[in-house]
Each structure stands twice: as C-alpha cells, then as structure tokens.
GURO-303500 format. One record per residue (C-alpha): residue number from 1; residue in three letters; x, y, z. Coordinates in Angstrom, 3 decimals, m for minus. Layout:
residues N
(site NUM; "ALA"; (X; Y; Z))
...
END
This chain:
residues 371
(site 1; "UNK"; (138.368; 79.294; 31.971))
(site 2; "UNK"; (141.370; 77.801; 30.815))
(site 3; "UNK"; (142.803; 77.643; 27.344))
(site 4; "UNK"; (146.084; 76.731; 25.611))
(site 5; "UNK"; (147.413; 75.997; 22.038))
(site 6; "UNK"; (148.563; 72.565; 22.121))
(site 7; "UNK"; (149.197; 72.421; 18.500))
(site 8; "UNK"; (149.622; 74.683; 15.020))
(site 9; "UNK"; (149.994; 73.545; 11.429))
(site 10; "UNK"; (150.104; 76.927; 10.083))
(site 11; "UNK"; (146.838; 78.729; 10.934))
(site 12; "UNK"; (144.876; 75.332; 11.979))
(site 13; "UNK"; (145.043; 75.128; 15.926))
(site 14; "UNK"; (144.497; 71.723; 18.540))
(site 15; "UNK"; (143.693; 73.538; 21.635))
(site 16; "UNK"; (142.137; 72.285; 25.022))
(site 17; "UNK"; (139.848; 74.955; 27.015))
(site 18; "UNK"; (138.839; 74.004; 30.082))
(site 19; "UNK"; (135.156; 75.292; 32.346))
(site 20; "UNK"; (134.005; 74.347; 35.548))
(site 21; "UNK"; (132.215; 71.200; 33.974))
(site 22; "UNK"; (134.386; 69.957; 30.945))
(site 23; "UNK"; (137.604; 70.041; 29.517))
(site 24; "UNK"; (136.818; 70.772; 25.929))
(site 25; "UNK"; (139.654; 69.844; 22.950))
(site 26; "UNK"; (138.838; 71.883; 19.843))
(site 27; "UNK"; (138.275; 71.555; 16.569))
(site 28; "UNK"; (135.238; 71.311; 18.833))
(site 29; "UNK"; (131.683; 70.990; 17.400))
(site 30; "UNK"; (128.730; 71.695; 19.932))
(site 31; "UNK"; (125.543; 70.139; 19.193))
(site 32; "UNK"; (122.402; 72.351; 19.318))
(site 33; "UNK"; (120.277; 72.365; 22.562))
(site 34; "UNK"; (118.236; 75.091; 21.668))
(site 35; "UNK"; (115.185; 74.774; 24.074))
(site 36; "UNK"; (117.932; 72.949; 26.849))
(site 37; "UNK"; (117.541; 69.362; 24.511))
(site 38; "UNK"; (119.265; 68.379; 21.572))
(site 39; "UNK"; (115.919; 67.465; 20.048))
(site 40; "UNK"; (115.612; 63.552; 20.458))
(site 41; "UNK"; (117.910; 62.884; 22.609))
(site 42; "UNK"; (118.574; 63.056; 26.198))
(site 43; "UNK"; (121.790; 63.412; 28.336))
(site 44; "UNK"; (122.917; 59.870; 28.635))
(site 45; "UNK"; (122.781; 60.177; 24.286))
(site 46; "UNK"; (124.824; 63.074; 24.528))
(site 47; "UNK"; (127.321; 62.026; 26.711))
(site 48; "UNK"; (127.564; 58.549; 24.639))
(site 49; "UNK"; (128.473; 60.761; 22.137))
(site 50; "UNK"; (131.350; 62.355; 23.616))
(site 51; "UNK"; (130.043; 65.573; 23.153))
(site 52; "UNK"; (131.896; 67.812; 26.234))
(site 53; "UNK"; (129.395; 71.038; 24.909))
(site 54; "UNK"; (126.474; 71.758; 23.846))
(site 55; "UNK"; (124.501; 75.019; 23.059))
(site 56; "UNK"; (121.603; 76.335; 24.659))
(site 57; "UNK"; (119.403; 79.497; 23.465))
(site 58; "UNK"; (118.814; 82.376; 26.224))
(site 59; "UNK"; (115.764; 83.573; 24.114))
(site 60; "UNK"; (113.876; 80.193; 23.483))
(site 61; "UNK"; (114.853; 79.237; 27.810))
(site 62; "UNK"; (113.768; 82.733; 28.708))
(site 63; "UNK"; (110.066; 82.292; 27.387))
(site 64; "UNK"; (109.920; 78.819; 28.305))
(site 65; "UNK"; (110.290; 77.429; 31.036))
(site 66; "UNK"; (111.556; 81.075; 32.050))
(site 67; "UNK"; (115.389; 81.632; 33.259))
(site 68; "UNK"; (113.630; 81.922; 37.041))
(site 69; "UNK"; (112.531; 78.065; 36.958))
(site 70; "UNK"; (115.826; 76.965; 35.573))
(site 71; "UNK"; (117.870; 78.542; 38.233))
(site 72; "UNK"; (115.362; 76.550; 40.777))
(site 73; "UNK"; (116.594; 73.409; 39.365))
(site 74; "UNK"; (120.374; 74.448; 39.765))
(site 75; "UNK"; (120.679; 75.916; 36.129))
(site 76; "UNK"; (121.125; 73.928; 33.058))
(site 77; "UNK"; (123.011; 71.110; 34.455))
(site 78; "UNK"; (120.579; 70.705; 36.852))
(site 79; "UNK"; (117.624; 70.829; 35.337))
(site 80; "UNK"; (118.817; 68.940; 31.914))
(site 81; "UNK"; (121.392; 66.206; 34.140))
(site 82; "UNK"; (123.715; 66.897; 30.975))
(site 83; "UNK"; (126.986; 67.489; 32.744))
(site 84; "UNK"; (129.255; 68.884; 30.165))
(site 85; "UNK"; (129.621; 72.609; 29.341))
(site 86; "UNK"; (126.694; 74.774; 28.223))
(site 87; "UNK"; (127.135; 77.938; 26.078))
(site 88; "UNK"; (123.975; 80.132; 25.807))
(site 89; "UNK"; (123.628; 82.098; 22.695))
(site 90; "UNK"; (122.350; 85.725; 23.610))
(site 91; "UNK"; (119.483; 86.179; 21.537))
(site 92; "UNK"; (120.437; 88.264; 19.197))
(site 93; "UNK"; (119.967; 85.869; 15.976))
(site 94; "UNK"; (116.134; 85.417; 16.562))
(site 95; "UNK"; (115.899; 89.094; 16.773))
(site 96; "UNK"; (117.561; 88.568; 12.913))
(site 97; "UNK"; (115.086; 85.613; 12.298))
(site 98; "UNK"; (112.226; 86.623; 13.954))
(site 99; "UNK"; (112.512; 90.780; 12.739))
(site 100; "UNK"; (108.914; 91.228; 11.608))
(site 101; "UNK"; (108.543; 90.967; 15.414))
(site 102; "UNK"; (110.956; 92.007; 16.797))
(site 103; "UNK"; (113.105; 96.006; 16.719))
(site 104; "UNK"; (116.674; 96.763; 17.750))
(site 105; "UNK"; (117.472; 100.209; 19.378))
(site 106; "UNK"; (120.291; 101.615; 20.774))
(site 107; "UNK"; (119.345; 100.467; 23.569))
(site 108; "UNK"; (118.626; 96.851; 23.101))
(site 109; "UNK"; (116.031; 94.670; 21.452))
(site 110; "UNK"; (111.646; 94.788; 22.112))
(site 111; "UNK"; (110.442; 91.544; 20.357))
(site 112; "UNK"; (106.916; 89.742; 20.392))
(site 113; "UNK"; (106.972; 86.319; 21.839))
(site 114; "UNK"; (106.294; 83.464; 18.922))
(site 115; "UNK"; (104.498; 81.316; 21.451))
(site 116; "UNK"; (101.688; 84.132; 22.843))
(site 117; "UNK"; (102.380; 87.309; 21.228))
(site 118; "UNK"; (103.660; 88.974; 24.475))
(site 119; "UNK"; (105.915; 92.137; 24.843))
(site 120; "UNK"; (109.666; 91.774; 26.017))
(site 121; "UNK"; (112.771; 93.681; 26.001))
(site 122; "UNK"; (116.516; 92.697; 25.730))
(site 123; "UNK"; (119.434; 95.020; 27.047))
(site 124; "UNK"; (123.012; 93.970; 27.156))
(site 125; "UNK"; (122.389; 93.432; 31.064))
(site 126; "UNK"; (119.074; 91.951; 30.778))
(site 127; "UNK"; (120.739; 89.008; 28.735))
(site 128; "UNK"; (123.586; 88.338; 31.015))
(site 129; "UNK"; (120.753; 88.053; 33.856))
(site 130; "UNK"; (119.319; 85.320; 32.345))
(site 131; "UNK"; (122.242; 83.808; 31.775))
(site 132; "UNK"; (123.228; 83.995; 35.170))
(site 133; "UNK"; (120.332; 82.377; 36.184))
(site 134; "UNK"; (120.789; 79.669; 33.379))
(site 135; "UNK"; (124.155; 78.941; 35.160))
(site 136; "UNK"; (125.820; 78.911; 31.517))
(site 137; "UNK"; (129.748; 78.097; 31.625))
(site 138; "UNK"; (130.026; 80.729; 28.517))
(site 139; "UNK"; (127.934; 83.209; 27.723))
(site 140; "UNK"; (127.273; 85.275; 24.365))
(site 141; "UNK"; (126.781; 89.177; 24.645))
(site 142; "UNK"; (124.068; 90.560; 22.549))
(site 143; "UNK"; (124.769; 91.518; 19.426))
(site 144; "UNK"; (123.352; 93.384; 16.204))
(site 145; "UNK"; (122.851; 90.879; 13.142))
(site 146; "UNK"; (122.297; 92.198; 9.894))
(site 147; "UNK"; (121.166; 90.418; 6.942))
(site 148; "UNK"; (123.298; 89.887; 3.532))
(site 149; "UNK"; (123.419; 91.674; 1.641))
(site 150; "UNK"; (122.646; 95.302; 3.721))
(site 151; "UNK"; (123.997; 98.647; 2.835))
(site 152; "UNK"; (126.649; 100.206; 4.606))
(site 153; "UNK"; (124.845; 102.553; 6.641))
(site 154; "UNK"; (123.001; 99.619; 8.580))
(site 155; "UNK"; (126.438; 97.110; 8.354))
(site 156; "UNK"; (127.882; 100.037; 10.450))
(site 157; "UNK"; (125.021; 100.751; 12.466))
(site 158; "UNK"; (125.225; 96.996; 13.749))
(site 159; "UNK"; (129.248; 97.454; 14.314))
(site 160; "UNK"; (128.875; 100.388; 16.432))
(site 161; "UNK"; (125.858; 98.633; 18.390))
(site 162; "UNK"; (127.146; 95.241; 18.918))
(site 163; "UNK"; (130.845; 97.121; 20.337))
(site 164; "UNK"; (128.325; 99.542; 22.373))
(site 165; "UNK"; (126.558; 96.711; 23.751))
(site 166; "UNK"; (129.686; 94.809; 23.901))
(site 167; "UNK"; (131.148; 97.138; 26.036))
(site 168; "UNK"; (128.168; 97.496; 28.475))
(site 169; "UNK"; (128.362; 93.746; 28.895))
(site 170; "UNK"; (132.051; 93.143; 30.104))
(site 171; "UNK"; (131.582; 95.877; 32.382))
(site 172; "UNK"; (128.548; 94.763; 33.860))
(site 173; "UNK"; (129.514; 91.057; 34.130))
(site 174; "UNK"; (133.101; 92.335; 35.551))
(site 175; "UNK"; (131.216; 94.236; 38.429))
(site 176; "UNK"; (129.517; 91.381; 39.089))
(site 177; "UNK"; (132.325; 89.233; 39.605))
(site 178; "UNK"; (134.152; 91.545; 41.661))
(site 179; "UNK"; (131.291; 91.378; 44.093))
(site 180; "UNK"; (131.557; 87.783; 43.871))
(site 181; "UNK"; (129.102; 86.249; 41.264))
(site 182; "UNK"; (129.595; 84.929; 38.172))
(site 183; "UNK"; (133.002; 82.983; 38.757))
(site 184; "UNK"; (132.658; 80.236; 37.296))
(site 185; "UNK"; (130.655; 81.532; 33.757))
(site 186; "UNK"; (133.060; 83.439; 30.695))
(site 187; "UNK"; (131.709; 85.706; 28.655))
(site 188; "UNK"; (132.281; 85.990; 24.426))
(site 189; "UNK"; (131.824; 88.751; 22.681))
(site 190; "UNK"; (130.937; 88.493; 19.026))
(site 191; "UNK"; (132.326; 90.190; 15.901))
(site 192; "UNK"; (129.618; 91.583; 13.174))
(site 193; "UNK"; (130.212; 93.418; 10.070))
(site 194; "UNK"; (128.593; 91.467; 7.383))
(site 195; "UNK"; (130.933; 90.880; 4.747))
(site 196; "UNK"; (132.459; 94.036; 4.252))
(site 197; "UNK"; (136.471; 94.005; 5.570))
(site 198; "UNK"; (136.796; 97.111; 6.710))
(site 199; "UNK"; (133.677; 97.045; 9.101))
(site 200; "UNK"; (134.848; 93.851; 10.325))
(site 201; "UNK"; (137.947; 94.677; 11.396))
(site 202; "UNK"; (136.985; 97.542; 12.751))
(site 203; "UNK"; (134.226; 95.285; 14.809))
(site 204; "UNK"; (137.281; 93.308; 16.031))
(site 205; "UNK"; (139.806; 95.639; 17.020))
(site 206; "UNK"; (137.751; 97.669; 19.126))
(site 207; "UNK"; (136.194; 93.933; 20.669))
(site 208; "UNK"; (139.754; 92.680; 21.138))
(site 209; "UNK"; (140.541; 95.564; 23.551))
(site 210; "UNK"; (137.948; 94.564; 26.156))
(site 211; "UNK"; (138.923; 91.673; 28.293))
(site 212; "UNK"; (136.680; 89.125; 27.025))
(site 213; "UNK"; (137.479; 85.766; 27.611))
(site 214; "UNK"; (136.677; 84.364; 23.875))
(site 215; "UNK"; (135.254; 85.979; 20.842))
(site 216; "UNK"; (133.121; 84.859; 18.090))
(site 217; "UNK"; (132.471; 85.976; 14.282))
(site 218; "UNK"; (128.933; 86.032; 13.827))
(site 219; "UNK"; (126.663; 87.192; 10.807))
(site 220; "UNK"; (127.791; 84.635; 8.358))
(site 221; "UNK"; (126.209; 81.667; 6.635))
(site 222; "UNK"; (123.202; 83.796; 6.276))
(site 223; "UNK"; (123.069; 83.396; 2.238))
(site 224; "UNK"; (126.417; 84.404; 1.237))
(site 225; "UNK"; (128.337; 82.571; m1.572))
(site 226; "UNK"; (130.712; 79.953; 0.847))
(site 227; "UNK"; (133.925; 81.663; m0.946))
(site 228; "UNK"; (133.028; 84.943; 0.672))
(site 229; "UNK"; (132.603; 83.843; 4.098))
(site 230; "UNK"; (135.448; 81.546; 4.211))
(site 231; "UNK"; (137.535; 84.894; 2.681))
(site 232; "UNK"; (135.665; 87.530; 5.125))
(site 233; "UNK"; (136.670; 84.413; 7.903))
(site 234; "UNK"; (140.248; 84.359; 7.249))
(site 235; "UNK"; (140.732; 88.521; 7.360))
(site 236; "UNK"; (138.576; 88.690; 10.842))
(site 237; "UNK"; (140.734; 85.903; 12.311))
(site 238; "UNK"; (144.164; 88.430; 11.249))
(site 239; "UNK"; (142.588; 90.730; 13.885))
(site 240; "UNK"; (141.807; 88.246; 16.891))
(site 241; "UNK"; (143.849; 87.226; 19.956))
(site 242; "UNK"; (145.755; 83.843; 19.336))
(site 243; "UNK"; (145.776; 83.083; 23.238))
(site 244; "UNK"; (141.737; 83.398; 22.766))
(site 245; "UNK"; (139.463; 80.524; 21.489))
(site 246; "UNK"; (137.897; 81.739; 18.257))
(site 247; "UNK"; (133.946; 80.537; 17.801))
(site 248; "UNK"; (132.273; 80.755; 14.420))
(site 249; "UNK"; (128.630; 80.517; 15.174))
(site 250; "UNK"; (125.757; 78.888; 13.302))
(site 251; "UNK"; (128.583; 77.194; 10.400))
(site 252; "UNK"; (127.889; 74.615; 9.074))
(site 253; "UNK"; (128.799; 72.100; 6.207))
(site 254; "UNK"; (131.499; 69.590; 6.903))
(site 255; "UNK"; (133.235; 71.529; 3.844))
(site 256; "UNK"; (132.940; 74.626; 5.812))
(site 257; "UNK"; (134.059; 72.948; 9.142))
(site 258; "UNK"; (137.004; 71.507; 7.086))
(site 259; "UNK"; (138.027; 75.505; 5.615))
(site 260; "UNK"; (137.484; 77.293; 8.356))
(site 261; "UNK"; (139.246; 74.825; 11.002))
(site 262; "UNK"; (141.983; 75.930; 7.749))
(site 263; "UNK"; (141.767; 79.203; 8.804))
(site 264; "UNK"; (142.345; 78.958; 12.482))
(site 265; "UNK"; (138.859; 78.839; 13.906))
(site 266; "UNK"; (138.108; 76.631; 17.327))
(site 267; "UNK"; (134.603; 76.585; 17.728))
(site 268; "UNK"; (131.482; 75.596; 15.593))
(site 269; "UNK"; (128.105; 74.814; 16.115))
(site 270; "UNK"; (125.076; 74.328; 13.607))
(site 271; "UNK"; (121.624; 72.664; 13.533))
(site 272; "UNK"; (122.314; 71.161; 9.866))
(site 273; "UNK"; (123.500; 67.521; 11.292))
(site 274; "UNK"; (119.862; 67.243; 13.972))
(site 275; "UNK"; (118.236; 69.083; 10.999))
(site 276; "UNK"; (118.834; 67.671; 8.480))
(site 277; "UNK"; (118.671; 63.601; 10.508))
(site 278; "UNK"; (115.234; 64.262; 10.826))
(site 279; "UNK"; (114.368; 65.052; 7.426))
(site 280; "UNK"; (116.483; 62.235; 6.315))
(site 281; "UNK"; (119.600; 63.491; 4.840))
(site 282; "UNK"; (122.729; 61.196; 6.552))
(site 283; "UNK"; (126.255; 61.803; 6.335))
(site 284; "UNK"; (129.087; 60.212; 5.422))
(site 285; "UNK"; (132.384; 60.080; 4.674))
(site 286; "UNK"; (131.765; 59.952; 0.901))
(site 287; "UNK"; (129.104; 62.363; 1.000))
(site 288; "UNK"; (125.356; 62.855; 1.875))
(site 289; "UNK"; (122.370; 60.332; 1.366))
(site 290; "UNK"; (118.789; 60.429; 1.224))
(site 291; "UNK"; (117.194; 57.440; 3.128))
(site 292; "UNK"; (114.001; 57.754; 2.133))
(site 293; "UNK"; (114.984; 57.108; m1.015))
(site 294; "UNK"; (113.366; 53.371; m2.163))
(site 295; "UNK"; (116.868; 52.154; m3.516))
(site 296; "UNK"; (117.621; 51.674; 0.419))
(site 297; "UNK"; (114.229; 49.642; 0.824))
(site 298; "UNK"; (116.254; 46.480; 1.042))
(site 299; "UNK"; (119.921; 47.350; 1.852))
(site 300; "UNK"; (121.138; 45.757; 4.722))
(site 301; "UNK"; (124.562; 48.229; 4.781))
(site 302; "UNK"; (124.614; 50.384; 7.929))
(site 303; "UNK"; (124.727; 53.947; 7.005))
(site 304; "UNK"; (128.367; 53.897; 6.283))
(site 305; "UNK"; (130.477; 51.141; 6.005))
(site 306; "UNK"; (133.351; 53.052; 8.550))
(site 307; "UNK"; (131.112; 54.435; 11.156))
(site 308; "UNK"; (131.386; 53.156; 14.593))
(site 309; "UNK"; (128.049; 54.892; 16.201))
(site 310; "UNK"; (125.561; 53.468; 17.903))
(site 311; "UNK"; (123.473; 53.293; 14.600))
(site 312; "UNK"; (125.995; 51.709; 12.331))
(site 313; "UNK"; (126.840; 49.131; 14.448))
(site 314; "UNK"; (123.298; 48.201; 14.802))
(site 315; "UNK"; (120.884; 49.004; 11.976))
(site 316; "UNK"; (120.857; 49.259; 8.547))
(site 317; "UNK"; (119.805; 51.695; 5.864))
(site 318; "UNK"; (116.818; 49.535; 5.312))
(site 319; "UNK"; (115.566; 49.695; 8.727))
(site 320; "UNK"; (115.900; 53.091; 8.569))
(site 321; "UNK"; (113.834; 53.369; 5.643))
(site 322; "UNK"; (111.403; 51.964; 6.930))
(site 323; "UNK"; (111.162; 54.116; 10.242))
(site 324; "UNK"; (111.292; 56.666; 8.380))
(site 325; "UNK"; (108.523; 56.272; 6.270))
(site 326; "UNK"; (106.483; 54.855; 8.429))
(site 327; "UNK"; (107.174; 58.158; 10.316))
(site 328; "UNK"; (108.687; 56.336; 13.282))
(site 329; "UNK"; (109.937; 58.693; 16.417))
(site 330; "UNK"; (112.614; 55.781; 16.928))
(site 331; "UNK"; (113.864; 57.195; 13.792))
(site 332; "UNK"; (114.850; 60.731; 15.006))
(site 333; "UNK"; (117.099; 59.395; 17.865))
(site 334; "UNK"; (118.871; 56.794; 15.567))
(site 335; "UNK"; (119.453; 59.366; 12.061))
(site 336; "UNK"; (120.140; 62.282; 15.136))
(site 337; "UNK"; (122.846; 60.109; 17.144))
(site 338; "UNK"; (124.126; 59.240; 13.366))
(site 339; "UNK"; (124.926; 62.525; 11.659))
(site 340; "UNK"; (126.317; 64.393; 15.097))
(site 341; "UNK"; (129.104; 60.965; 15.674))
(site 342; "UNK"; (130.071; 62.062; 11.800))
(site 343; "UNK"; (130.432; 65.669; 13.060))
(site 344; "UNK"; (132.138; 64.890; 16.233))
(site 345; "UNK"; (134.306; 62.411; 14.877))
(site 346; "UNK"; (135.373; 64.838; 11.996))
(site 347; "UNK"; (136.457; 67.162; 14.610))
(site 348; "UNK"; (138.210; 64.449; 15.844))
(site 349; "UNK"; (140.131; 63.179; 13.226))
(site 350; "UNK"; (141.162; 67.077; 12.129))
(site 351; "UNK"; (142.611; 67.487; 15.682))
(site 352; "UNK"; (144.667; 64.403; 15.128))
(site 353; "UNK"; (145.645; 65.909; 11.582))
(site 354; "UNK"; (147.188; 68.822; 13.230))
(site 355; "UNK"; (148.820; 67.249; 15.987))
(site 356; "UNK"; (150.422; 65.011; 13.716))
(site 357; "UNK"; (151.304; 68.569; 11.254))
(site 358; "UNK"; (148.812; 66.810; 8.621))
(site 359; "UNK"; (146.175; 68.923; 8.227))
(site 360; "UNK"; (146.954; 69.589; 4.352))
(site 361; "UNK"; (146.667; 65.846; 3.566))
(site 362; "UNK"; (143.988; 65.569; 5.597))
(site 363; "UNK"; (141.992; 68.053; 3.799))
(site 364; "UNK"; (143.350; 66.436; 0.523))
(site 365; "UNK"; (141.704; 63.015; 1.413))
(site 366; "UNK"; (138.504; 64.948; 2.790))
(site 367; "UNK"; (137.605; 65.694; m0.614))
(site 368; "UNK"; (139.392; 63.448; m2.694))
(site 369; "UNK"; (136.588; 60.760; m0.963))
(site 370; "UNK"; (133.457; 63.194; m1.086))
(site 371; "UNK"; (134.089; 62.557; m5.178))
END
C-alpha cells in the first residue's frame, strides 16, 4: 500500500492511498458489499459510480459461498468482476449484532450460523485465513465490540482483547509475508473503547506501536448521542499516526461524514445510503425525502434538481413513486445508484474543499442548505 497527505486544512486531510487494484483519494466513502454485492447492483453499476472500494464481510462470505469457493474463482475480484479495491470487515460486529448466538473468549469468537444453526469458531488467525483466501486488498483484524452504554469492567475487557488479538494478527500476517504470501493485502487494526477517553487511548497507543498499515475506530454509532462520538472521534484521532489512513467504520449520516472528515478521518463506510434507497428515503442536497409519499405522485422533478446520476438525469420522482409502490425491483437499482452518487459526490466535493483550504465554508454551506 501506498499513502500520502496531499492536502490539510487544519485537521481535515485529501489523501490518495494506493492497492494493487485502485488508487483510492479520500474523503473516501466505500459502499457496502456485504455478501460480495452491493445489493442491487452489479459491477458495471459500481464502477459507473466511481466507486474505487467497496466493503465486503468475512463472516457473511465465510458461510456462504465459503472463503474456499471464492479463492477458486480468483478471490473477490474474480468471482464478483468488480475490479476496484475490496476491504473485508473481520467479523467481529456480527459477533456484537448477532450475541444471543454468538460468545467471545480470550481466545476468539464461537457463534451459531443465522442461516442453519451450525457451530463455528473465529481466532485472530482463523480470520486472516479467510481473508487470504478472499484475496482482500485490506483486511480488518478481529476485534471485541461492546455495546453503549457497558460498564467499565467489560469496556476494558474488550481493550485488552481487541490489542491481544491485535497483536496475534500482525504477527501472524507478518510471518506470512516473510514466507512470501500475502503481498499484495494490508492489514488494519481497529481501536475499541466505547466512549470512555481513557480506554480509548489506551486502545490506540498500544495499536499504534504495531506496524499496521492503517487503523480504524470502531464501536461507535451504536446508539450514542452524535455529540459524543464526534467528541470521543476527535480525542482517538490525537493518538493515531498522521502518515496512516484513519477508517471510521459503520458512520454514517452525511452530517457525520461532514464532522468527522472535520476531525481528520479518511475512511467511511455505512449501509444507511443502500438502506435506506430501498425503503425509500433519498438524499439530497437540501435534505432527505420520502418518495412514497403521494405529494410526488405527479412530480415530474428528478430527485434533485443538481444531481447528475444516472437517475436524475433520467427519471423523475413520480416514476419513482410509482415503482415503488407498485413494489418494483427496477426501483432498488435506480433509489440505490441515487443515494450512493450523493455520498460519493459529497466526498468529492469535501476533497475539493480542502484542496482549495475551504473546508470551513464548505461545511458552512453544507448546512446552511439542509435548512
């Protein structure tokens, strides 16, 4: 992997990372591929998009179709023909999700499959296996996610798991390389301590000091007020390696893309913009809308008026009505391809904002619009 700053405008940062598939400019916002599809689209979507990442789920690809029949195909970018960068998400949030099946030791995680009710377990090695096979250009370590609030007995029992398991992953994934695997695939480890300041920056300091090639603050946007994450945000990031990308998974809003980009974060990704299209909630640059609602029955306005997608530029909010109630699959695709161009292209236009040292105006007009 390559990475360098290209720009500041204070903590804000335009950086370009590069893998063995894509070269990647950040603010960067992946789209969620969970099962190895960002749900109603395919590849040639994707990559009208512009999207240069996506995310992928080592749980969800490891029960089906099973990490072995990926690697078969040549790995992710085989078997899906998207030919941007994947990162793979370890696992360790459906063992928060999915905890009334599912227990973490010291040793890893034993969960219940949700499709047939058979036993697994997940070490820190076990994950990075399947990764391998999955042919992932970065891969997440596993990692100990607590729900918020928790006491401080189990916020530090995750800490000192997640850097235990942390630590068994960089070494195992740097013995592999030195025999020769692995090149071409970067490993992230990921920062936990709930929202408690101390815990996190213990979780980070003793992270920091392994040679990861990124790191991540996970354990957020899991029902905390947004002022609190944005605050516990901002301290983590004090503790983190500038010459690092910085990934904050599973956020989130375009408010919270807009404060945390603020606070010097990179990397984002979220399911609210394929979510939230198919239950139809659209965004724009003035805020959300409801198409199903019957006031769109007859409007013949695309979505919004300054959107250049594919959608836009062809349809308009009364079509989309009507696909929608009439609970057409066409529908999905055009809502999906909708909300992620008004992620991406937010991303986009912050970039430029920092470039051009204009990232507090930006942010000014951001919600100056949303009123």
């Amino acid at each position: 992997m390559e990475f360098h700053i290209d720009k500041t405008d204070n903590l804000a940062r335009a950086c370009t990372l590069k893998t063995a598939h894509s070269v990647i400019q950040t603010p960067v916002f992946m789209p969620v591929g969970t099962v190895g599809s960002v749900k109603s689209l395919d590849a040639h979507d994707i990559k009208n998009l512009g999207a240069n990442i996506i995310l992928g789920n080592t749980y969800h690809l490891y029960l089906r179709p099973g990490d072995e029949v990926i690697k078969e195909f040549g790995g992710l970018h085989g078997f899906t023909k998207y030919n941007g960068s994947f990162l793979t998400d370890s696992g360790g949030f459906q063992a928060f999700s999915l905890s009334d099946i599912s227990k973490a030791t010291q040793e890893g995680v034993k969960f219940k499959s949700h499709i047939d009710g058979s036993t697994h377990y997940f070490t820190p090695q076990k994950v990075l296996d399947i990764e391998y096979n999955l042919n992932s250009d970065i891969m997440m370590v596993l990692d100990d996610l607590v729900k918020l609030p928790s006491p401080k007995e189990r916020i530090d029992l995750s800490v000192n798991r997640t850097i235990k398991w942390a630590k068994e992953s960089i070494d195992y994934h740097l013995d592999r390389q030195n025999n020769g695997h692995a090149l071409n695939q970067n490993i992230f480890a990921i920062i936990q301590g709930g929202t408690d300041m101390e815990f996190r920056k213990k979780c980070a300091l003793e992270l920091c000091l392994m040679p990861f090639d990124g790191f991540a603050i996970g354990g957020l946007s899991v029902g905390e007020e947004s002022a609190l994450m944005y605050d516990t945000v901002e301290f983590t990031t004090l503790f983190m390696p500038k010459n690092k990308p910085r990934y904050l998974m599973g956020v989130g809003t375009p408010e919270d893309l807009v404060e945390n980009v603020e606070r010097g974060v990179d990397m984002f990704d979220c399911v609210m913009p394929t979510r939230n299209a198919r239950n139809g909630t659209l965004f724009t640059h003035f805020g959300k809308i409801n198409i199903k609602s019957a006031k769109y029955i007859r409007d013949a306005n695309p979505i919004d008026n300054e959107c250049s997608c594919f959608t836009c530029k062809n349809y308009s909010r009364g079509y989309l009505n009507h696909l929608f109630r009439a609970r057409e699959l066409t529908f999905f695709r055009l809502a999906t391809i909708h909300n992620l161009h008004y992620y991406l292209n937010l991303m986009h236009q912050m970039r430029k904002a920092i470039i051009a040292n204009g990232f507090a105006e930006f942010k000014r007009e951001f919600y100056a619009r949303r009123k």
